[in-house]
Phi, psi and omega in degrees: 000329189268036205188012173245153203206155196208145193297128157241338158243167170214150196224147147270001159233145199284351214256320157299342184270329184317290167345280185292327146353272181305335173291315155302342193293281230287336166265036192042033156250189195227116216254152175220121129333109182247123154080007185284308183287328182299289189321281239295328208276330192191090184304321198269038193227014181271339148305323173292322171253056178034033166111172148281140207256155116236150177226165188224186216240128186294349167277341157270000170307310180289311175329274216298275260243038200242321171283268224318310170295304127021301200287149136331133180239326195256162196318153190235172151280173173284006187257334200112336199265110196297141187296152174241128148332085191314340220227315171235012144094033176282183165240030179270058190270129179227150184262121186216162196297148182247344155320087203243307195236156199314332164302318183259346163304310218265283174317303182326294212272357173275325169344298229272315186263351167315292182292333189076341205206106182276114177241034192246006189277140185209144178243128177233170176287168122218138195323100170299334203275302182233359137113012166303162191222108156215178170228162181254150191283000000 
């Protein structure tokens, strides 16, 4: 029982799970990383096998997912303060890719290889609750 372990988050890049890694670390439990060098090695395989895992030890699972809540998962202000949803007052805002459809996927990936450096990519917020898209001035 003290060697059995159990998932409480998952990421798709190993640079979010570090993050929370420590946070948890930093409340003495003791977190283990699954599948973080296969994403690290070919990133775009991180859907496939559901992610970077972490686990913890099953007498730390409730503790551990008591911080996780704790954590913020969605967007602040410059103050700290969670952003609200203009169109239904939520605080579920998350920043995400305006990458949706074959033109702008297509603009992306010529950006990326003209250039090296994709400047046709643009991030609005959103809305989890109701799915609004906006940006702050």
């Amino acid at each position: 029982m003290e060697n059995t372990f159990v998932k409480v988050a998952s990421f798709q890049y190993s640079s979010e799970a570090i993050i929370i890694k420590g946070r948890l670390e930093a409340e003495g439990i003791e977190v283990f990383m699954k599948d973080n060098n296969t994403i690290d090695t070919d990133p775009l395989v991180s859907n496939a096998i559901g992610g970077v895992k972490l686990l913890v030890r099953l007498k730390d699972k409730e503790r551990a997912t008591e911080v996780l809540q704790d954590v913020s998962r969605y967007s602040l202000d410059d103050q700290g303060k969670p952003l609200t949803c203009p169109k239904c007052s939520s605080h579920e805002i998350e920043l995400g890719t305006t990458i949706k459809d074959i033109k702008s996927l297509f603009a992306f990936l010529f950006t990326f290889i003209a250039v090296a450096l994709p400047f046709y990519t643009k991030y609005k917020y959103r809305c989890n609750n109701c799915g609004n898209e906006f940006n702050i001035e």
